[in-house]
N, CA, C and O atoms as a Maestro MAE file, in Angstrom:
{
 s_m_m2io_version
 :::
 2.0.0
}

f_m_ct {
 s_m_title
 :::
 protein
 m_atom[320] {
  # First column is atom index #
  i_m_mmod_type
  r_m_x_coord
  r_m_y_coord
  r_m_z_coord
  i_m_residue_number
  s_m_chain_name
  s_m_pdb_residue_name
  s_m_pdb_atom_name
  i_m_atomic_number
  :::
  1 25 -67.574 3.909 21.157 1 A "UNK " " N  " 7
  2 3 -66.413 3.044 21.219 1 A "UNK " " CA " 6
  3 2 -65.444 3.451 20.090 1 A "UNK " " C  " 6
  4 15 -65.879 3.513 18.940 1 A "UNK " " O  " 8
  5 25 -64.375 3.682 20.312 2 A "UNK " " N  " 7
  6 3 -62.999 3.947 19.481 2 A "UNK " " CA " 6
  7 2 -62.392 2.867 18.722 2 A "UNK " " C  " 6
  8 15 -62.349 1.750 19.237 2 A "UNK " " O  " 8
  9 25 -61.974 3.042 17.696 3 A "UNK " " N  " 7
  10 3 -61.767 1.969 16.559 3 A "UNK " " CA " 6
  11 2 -60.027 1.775 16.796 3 A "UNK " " C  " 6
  12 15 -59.168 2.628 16.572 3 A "UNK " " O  " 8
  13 25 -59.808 0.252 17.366 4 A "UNK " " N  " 7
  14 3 -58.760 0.219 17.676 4 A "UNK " " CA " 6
  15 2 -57.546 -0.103 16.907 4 A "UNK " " C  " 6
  16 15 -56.366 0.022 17.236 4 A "UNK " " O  " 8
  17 25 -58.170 -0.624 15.616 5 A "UNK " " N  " 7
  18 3 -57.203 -0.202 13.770 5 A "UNK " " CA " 6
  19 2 -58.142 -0.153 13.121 5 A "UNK " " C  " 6
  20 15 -59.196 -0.788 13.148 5 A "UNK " " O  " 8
  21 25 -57.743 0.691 12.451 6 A "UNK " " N  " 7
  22 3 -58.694 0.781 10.740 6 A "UNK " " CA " 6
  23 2 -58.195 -0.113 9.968 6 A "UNK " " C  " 6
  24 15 -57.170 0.181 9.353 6 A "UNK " " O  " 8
  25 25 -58.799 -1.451 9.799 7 A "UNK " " N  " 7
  26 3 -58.689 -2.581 9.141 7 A "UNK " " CA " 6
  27 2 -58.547 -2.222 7.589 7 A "UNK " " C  " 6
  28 15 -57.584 -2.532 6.887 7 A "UNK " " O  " 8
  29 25 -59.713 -1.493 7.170 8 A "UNK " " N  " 7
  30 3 -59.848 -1.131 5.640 8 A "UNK " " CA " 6
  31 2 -58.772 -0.682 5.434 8 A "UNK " " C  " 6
  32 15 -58.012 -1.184 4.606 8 A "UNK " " O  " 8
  33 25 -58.371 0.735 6.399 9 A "UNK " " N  " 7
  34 3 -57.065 1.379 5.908 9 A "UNK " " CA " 6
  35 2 -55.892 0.729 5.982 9 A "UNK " " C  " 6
  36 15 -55.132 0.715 5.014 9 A "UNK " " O  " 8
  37 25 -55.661 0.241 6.895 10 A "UNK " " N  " 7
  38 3 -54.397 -0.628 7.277 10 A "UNK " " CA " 6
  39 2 -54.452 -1.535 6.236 10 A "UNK " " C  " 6
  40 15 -53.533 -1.510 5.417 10 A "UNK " " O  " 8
  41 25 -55.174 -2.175 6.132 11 A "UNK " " N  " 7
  42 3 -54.411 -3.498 5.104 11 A "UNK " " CA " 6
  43 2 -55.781 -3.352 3.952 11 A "UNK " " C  " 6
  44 15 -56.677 -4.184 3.810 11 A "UNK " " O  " 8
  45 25 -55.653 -2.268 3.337 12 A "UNK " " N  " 7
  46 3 -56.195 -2.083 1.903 12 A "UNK " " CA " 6
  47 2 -55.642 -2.738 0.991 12 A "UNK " " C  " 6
  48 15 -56.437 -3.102 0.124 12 A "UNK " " O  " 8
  49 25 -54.625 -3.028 0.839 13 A "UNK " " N  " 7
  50 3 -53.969 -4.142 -0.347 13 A "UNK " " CA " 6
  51 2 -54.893 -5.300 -0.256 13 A "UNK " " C  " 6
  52 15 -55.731 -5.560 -1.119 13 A "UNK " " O  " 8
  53 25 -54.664 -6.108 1.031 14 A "UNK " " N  " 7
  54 3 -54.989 -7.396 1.306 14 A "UNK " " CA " 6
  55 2 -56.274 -7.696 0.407 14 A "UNK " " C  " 6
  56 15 -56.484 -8.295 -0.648 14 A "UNK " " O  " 8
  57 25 -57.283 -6.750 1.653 15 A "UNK " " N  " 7
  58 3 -58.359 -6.505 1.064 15 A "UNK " " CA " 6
  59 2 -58.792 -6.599 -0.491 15 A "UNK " " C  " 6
  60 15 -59.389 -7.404 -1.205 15 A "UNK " " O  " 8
  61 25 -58.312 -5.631 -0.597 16 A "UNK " " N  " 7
  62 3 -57.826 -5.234 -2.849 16 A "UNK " " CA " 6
  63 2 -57.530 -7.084 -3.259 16 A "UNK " " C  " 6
  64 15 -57.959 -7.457 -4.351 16 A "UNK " " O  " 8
  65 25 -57.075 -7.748 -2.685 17 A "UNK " " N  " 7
  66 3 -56.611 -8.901 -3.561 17 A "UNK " " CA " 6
  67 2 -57.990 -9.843 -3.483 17 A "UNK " " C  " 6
  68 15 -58.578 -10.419 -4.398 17 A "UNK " " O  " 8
  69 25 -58.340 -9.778 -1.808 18 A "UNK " " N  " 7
  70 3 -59.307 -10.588 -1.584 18 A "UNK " " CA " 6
  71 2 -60.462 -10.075 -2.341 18 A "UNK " " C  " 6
  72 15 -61.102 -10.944 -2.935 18 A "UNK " " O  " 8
  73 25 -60.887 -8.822 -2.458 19 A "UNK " " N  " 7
  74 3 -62.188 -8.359 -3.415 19 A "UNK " " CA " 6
  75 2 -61.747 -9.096 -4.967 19 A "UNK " " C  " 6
  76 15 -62.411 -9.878 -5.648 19 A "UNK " " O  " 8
  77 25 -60.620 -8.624 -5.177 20 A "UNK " " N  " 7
  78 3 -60.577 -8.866 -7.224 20 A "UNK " " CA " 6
  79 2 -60.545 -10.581 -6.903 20 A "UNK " " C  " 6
  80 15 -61.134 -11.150 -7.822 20 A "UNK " " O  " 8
  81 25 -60.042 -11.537 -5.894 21 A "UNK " " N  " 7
  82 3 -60.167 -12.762 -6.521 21 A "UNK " " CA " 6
  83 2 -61.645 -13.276 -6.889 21 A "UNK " " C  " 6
  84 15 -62.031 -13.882 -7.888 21 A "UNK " " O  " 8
  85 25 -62.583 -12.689 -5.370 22 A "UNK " " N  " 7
  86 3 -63.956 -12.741 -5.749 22 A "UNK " " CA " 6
  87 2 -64.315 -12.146 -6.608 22 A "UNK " " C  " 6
  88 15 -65.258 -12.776 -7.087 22 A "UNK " " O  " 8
  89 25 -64.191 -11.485 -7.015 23 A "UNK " " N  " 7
  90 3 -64.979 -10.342 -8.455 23 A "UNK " " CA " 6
  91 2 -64.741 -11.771 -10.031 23 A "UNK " " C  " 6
  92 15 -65.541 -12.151 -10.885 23 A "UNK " " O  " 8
  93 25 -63.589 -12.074 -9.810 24 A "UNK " " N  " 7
  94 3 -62.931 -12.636 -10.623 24 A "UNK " " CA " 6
  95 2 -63.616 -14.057 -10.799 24 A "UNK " " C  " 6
  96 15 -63.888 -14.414 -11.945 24 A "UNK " " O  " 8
  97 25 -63.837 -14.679 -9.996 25 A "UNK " " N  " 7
  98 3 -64.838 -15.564 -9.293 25 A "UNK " " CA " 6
  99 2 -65.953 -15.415 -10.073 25 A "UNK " " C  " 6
  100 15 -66.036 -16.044 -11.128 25 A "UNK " " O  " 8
  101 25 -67.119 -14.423 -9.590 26 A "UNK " " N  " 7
  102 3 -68.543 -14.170 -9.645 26 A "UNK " " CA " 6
  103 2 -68.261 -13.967 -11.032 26 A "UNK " " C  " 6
  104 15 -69.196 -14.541 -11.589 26 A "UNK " " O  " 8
  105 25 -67.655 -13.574 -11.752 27 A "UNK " " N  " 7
  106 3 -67.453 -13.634 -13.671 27 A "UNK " " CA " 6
  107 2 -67.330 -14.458 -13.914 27 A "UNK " " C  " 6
  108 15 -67.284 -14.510 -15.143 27 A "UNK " " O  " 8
  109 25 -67.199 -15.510 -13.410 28 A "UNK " " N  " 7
  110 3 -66.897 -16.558 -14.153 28 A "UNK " " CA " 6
  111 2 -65.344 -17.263 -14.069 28 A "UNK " " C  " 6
  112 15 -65.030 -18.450 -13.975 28 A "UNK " " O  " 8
  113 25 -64.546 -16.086 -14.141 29 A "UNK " " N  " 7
  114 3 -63.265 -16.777 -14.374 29 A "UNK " " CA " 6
  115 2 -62.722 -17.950 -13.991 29 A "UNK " " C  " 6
  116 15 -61.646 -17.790 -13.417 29 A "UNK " " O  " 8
  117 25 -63.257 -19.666 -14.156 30 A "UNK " " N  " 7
  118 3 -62.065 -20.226 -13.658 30 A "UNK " " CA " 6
  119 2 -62.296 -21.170 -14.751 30 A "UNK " " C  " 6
  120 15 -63.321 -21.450 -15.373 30 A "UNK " " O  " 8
  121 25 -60.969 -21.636 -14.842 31 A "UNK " " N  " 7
  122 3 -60.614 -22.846 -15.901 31 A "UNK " " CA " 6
  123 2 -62.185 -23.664 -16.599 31 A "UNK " " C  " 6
  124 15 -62.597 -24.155 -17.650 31 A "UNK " " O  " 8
  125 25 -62.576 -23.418 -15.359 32 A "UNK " " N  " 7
  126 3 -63.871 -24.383 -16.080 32 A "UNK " " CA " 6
  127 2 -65.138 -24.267 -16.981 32 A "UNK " " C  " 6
  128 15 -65.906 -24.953 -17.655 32 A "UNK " " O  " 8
  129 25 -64.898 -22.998 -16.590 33 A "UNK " " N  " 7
  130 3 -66.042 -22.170 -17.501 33 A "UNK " " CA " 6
  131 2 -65.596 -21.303 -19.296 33 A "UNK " " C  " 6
  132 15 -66.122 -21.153 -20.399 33 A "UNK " " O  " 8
  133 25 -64.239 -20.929 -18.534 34 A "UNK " " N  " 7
  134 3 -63.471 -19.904 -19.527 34 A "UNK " " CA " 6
  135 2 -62.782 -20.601 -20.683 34 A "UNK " " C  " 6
  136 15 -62.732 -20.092 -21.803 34 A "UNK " " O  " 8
  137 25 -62.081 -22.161 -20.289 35 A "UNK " " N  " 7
  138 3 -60.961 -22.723 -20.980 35 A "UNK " " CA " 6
  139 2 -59.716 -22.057 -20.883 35 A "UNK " " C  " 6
  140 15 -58.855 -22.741 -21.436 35 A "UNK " " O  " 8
  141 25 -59.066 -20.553 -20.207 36 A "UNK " " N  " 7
  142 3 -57.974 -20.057 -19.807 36 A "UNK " " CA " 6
  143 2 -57.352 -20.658 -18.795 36 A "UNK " " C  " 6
  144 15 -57.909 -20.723 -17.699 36 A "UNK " " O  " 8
  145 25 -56.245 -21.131 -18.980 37 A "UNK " " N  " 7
  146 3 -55.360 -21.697 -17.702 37 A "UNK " " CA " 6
  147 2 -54.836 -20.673 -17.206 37 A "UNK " " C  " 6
  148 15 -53.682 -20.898 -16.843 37 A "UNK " " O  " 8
  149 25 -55.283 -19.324 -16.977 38 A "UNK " " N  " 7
  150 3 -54.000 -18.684 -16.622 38 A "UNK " " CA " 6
  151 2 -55.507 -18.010 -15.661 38 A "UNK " " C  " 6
  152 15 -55.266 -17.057 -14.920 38 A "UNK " " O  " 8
  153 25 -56.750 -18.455 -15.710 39 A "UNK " " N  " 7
  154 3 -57.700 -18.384 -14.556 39 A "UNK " " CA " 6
  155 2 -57.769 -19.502 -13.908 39 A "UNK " " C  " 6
  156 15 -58.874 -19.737 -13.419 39 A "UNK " " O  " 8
  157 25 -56.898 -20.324 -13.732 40 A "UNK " " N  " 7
  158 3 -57.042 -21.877 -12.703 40 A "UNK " " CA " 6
  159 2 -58.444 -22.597 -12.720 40 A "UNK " " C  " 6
  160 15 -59.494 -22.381 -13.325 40 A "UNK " " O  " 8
  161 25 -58.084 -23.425 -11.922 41 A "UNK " " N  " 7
  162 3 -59.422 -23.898 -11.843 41 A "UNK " " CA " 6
  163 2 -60.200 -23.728 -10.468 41 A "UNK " " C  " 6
  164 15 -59.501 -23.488 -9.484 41 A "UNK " " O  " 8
  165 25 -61.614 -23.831 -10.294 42 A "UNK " " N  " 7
  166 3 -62.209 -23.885 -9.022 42 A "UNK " " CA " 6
  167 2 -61.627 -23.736 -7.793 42 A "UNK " " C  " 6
  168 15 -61.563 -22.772 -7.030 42 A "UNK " " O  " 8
  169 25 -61.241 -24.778 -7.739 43 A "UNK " " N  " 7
  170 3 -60.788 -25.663 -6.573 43 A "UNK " " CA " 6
  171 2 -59.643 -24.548 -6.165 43 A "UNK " " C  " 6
  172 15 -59.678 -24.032 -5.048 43 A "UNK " " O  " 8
  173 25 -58.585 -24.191 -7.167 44 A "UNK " " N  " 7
  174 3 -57.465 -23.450 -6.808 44 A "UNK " " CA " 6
  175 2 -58.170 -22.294 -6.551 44 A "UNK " " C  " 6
  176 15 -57.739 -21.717 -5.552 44 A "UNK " " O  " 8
  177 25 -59.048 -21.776 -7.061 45 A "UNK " " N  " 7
  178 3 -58.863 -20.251 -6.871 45 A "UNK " " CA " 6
  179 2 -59.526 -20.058 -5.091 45 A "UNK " " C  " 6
  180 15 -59.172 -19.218 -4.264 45 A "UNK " " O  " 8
  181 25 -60.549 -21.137 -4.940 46 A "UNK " " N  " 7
  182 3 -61.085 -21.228 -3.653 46 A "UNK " " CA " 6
  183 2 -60.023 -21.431 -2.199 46 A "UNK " " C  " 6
  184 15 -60.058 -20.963 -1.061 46 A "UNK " " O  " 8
  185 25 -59.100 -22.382 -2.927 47 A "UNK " " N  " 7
  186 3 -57.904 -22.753 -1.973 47 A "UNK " " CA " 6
  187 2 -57.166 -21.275 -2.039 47 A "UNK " " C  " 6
  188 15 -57.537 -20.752 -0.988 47 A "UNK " " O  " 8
  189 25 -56.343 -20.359 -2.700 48 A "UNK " " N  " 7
  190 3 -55.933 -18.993 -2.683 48 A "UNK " " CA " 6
  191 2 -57.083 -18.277 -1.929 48 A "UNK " " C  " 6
  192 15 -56.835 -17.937 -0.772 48 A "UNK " " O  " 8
  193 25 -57.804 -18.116 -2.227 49 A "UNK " " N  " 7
  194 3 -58.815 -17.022 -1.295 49 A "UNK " " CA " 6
  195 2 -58.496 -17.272 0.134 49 A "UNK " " C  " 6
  196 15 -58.015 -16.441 0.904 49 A "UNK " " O  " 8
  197 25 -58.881 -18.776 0.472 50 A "UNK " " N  " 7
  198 3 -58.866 -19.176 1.799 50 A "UNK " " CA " 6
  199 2 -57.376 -18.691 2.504 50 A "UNK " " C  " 6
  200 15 -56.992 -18.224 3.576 50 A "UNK " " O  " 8
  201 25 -56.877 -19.052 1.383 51 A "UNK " " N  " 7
  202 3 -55.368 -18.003 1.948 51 A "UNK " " CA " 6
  203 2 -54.822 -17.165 2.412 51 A "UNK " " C  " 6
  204 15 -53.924 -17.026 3.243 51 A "UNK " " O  " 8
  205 25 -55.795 -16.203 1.453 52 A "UNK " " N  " 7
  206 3 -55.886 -14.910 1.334 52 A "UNK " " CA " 6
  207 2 -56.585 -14.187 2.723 52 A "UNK " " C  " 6
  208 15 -56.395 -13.053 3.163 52 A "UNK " " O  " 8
  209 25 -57.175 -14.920 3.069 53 A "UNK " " N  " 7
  210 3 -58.541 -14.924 4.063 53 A "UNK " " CA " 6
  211 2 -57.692 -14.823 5.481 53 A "UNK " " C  " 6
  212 15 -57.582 -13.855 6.233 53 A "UNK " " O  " 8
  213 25 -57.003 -16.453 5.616 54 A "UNK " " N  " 7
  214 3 -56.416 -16.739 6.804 54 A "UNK " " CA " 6
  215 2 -55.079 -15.902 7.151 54 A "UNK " " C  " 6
  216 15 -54.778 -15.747 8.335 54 A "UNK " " O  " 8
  217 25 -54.207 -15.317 6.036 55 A "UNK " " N  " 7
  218 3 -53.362 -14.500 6.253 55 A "UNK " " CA " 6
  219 2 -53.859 -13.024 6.783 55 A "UNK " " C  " 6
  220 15 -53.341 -12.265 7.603 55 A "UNK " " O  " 8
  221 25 -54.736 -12.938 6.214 56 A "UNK " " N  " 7
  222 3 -55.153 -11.252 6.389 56 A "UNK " " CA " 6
  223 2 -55.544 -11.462 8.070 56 A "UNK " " C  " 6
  224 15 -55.165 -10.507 8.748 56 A "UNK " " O  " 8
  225 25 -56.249 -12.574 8.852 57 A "UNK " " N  " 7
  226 3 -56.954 -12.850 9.965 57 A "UNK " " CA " 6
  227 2 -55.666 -12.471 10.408 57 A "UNK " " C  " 6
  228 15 -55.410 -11.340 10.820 57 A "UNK " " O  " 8
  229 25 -54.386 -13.921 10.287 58 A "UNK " " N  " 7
  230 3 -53.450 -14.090 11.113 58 A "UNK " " CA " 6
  231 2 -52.892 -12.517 11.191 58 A "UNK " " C  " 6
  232 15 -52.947 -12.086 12.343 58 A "UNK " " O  " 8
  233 25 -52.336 -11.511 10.154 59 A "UNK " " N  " 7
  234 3 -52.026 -10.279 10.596 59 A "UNK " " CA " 6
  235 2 -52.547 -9.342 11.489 59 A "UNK " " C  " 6
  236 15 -51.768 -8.670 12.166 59 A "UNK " " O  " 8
  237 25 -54.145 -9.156 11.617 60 A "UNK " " N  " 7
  238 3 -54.623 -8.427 12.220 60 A "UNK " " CA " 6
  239 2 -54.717 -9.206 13.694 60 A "UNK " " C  " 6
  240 15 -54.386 -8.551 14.682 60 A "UNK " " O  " 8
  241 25 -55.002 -10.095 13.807 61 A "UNK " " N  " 7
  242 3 -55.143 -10.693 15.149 61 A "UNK " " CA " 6
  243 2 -53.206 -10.515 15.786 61 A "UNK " " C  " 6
  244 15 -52.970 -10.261 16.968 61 A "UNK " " O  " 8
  245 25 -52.254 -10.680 14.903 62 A "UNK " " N  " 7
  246 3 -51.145 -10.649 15.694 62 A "UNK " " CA " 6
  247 2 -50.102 -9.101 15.498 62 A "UNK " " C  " 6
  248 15 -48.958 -8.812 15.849 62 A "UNK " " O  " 8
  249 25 -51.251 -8.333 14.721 63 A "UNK " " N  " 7
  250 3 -50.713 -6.556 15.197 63 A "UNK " " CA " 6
  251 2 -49.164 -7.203 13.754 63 A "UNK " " C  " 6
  252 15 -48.017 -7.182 14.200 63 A "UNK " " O  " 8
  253 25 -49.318 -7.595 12.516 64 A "UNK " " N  " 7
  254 3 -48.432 -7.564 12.095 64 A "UNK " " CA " 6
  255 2 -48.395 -6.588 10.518 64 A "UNK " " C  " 6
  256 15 -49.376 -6.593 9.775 64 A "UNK " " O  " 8
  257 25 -47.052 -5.748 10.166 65 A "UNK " " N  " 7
  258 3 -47.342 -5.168 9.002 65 A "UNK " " CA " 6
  259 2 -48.188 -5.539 7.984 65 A "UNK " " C  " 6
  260 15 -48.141 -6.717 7.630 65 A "UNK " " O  " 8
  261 25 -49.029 -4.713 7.382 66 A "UNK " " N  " 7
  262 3 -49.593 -4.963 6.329 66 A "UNK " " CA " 6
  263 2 -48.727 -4.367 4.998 66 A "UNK " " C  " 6
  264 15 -47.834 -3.529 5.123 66 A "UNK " " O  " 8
  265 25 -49.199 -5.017 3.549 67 A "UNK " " N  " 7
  266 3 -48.144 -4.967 2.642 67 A "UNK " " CA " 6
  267 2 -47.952 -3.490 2.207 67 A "UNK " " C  " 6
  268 15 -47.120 -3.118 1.380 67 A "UNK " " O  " 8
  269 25 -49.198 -2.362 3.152 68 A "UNK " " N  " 7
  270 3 -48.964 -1.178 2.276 68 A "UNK " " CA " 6
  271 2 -47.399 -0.499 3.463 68 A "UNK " " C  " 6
  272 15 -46.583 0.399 3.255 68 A "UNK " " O  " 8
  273 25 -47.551 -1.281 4.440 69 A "UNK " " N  " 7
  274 3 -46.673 -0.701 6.137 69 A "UNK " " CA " 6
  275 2 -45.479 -1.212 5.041 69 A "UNK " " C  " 6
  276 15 -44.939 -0.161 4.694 69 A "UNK " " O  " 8
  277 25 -44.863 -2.262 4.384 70 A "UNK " " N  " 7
  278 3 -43.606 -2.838 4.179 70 A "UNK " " CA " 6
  279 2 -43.360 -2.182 3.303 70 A "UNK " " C  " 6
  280 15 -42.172 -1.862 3.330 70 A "UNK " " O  " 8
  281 25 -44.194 -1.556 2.013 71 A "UNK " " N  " 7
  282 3 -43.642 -0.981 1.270 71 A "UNK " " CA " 6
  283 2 -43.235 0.752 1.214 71 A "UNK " " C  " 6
  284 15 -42.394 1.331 0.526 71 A "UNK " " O  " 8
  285 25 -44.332 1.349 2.368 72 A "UNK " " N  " 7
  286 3 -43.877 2.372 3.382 72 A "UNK " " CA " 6
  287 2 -42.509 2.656 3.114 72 A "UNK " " C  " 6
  288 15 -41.931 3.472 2.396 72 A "UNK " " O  " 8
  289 25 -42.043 1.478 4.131 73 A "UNK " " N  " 7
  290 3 -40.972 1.354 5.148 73 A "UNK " " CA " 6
  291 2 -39.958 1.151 4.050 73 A "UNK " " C  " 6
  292 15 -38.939 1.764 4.366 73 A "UNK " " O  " 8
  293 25 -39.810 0.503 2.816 74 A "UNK " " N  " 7
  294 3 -38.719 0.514 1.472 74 A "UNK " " CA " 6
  295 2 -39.275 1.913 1.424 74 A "UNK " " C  " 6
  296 15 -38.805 2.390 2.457 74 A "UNK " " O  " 8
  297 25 -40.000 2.876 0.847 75 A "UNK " " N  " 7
  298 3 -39.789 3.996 0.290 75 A "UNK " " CA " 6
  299 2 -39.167 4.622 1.250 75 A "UNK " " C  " 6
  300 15 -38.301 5.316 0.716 75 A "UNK " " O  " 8
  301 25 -39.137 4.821 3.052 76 A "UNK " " N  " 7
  302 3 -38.531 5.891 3.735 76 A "UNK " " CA " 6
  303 2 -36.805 5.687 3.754 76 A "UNK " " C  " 6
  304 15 -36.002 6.586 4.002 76 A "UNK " " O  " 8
  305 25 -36.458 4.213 3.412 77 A "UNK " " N  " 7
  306 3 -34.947 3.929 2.867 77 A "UNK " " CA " 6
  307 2 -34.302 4.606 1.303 77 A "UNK " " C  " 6
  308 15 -33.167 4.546 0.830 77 A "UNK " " O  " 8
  309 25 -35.225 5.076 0.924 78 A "UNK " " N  " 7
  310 3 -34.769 5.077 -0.164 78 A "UNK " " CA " 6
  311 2 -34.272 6.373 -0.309 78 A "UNK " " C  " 6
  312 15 -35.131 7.250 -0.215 78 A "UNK " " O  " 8
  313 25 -32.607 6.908 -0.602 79 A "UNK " " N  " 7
  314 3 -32.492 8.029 -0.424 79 A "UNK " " CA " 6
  315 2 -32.824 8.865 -1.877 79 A "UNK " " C  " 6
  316 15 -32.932 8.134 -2.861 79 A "UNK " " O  " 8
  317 25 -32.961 10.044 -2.056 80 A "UNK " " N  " 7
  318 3 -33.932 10.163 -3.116 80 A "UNK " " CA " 6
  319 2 -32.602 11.750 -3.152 80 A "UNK " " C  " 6
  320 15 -32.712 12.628 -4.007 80 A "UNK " " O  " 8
  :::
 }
 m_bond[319] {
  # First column is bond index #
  i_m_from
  i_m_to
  i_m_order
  :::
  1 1 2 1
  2 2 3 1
  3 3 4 2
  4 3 5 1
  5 5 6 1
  6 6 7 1
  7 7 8 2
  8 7 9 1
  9 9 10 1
  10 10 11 1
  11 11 12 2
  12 11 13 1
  13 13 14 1
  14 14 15 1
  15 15 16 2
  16 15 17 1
  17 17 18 1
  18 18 19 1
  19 19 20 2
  20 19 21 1
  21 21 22 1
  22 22 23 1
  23 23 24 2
  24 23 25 1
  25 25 26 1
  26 26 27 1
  27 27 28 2
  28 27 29 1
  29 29 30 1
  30 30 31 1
  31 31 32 2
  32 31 33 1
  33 33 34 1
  34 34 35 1
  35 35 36 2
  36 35 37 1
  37 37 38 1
  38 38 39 1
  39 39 40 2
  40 39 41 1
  41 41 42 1
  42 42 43 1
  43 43 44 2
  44 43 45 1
  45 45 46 1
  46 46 47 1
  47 47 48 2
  48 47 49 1
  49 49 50 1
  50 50 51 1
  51 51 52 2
  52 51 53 1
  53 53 54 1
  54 54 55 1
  55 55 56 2
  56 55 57 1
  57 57 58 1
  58 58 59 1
  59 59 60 2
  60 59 61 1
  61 61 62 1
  62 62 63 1
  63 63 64 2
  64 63 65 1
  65 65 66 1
  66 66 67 1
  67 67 68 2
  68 67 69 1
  69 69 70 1
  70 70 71 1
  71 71 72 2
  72 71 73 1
  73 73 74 1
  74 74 75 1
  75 75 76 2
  76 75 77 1
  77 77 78 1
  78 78 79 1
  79 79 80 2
  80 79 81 1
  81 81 82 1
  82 82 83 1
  83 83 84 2
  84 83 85 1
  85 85 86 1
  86 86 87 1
  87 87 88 2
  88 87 89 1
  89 89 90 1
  90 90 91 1
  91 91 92 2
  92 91 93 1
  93 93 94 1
  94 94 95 1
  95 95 96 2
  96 95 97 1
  97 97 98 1
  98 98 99 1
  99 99 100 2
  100 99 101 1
  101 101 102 1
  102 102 103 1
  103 103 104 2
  104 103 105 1
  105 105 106 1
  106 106 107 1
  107 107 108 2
  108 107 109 1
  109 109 110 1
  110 110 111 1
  111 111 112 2
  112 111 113 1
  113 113 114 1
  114 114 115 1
  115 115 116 2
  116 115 117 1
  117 117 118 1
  118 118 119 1
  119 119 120 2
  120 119 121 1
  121 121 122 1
  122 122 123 1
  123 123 124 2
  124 123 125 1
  125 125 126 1
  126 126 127 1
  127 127 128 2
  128 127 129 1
  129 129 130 1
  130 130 131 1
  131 131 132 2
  132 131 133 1
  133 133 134 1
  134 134 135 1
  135 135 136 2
  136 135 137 1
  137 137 138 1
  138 138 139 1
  139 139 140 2
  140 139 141 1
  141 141 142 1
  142 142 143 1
  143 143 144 2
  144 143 145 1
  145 145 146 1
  146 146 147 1
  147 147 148 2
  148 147 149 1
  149 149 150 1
  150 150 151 1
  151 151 152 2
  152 151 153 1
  153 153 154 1
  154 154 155 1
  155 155 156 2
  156 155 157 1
  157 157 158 1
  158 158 159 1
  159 159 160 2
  160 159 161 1
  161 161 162 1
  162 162 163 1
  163 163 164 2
  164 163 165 1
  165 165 166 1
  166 166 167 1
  167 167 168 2
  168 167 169 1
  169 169 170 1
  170 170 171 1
  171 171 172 2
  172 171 173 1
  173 173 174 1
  174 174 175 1
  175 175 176 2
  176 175 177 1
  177 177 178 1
  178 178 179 1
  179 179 180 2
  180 179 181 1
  181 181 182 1
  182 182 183 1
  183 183 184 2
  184 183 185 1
  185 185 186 1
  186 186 187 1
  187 187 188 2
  188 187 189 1
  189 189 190 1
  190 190 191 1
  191 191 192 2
  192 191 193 1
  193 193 194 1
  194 194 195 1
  195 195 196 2
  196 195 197 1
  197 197 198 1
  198 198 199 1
  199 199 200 2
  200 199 201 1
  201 201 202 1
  202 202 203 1
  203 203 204 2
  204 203 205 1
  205 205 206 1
  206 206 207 1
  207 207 208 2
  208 207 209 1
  209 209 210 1
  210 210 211 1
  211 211 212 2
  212 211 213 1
  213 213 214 1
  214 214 215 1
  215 215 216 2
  216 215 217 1
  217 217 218 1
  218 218 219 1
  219 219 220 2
  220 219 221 1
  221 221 222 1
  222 222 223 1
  223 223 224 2
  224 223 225 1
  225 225 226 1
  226 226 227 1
  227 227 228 2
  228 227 229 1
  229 229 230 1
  230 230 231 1
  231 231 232 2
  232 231 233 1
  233 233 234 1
  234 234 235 1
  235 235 236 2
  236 235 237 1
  237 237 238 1
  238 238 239 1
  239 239 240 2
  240 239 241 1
  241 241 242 1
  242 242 243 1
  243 243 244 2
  244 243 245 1
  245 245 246 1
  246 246 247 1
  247 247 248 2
  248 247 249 1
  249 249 250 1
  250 250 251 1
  251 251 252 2
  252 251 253 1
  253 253 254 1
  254 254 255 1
  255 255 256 2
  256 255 257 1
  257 257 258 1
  258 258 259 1
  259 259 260 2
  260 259 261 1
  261 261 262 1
  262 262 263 1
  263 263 264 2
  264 263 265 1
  265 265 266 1
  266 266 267 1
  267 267 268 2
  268 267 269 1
  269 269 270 1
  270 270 271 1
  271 271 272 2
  272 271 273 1
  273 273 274 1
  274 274 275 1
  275 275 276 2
  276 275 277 1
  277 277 278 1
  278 278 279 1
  279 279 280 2
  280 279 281 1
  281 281 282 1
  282 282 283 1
  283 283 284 2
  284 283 285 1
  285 285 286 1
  286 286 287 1
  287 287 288 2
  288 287 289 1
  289 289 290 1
  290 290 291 1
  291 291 292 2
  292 291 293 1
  293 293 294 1
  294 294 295 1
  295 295 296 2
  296 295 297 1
  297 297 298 1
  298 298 299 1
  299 299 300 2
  300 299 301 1
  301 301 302 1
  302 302 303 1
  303 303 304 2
  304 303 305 1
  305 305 306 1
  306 306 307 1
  307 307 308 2
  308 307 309 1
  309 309 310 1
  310 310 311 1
  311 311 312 2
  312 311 313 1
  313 313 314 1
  314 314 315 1
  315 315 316 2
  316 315 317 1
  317 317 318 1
  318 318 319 1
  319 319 320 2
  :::
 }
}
C-alpha cells in the first residue's frame, strides 16, 4: 500500500512543537514543580498540546498547508 502523505515530512514543524511541549512536560517543566511562570502551569500546558493535537488532525484530515508549505511559499516570493 502507497503512502498517501508523508505526515512526518509534511508537517515536521507541527510535530517538532508537539514533541518539545511533551519533552518539556516529562521534565518537569510546569509552574508547579519549577516556580517559572514562563513554564505555565499544568492545566495550560495540557490545554496547548490538545491544541496542538487538534490542529495538526484538523490539517491533515482537510489536505491543508502545513507551516513548513507557508513558509515555502514566502521564500519562492521573495525576489533575491
Amino acid at each position: 500500500m502507497d503512502k498517501q502523505v508523508d505526515v512526518t515530512n509534511k508537517y515536521g514543524h507541527e510535530i517538532l512543537d508537539i514533541k518539545n511541549k511533551l519533552r518539556q512536560l516529562e521534565s518537569g517543566r510546569v509552574y508547579e514543580l519549577s516556580k517559572a511562570h514562563m513554564d505555565g502551569y499544568l492545566a495550560t500546558n495540557i490545554e496547548q498540546l490538545r491544541g496542538m493535537i487538534k490542529e495538526l488532525i484538523c490539517k491533515i484530515e482537510y489536505g491543508q498547508d502545513s507551516i513548513n508549505d507557508k513558509i515555502a511559499e514566502v521564500f519562492k516570493k521573495i525576489d533575491l
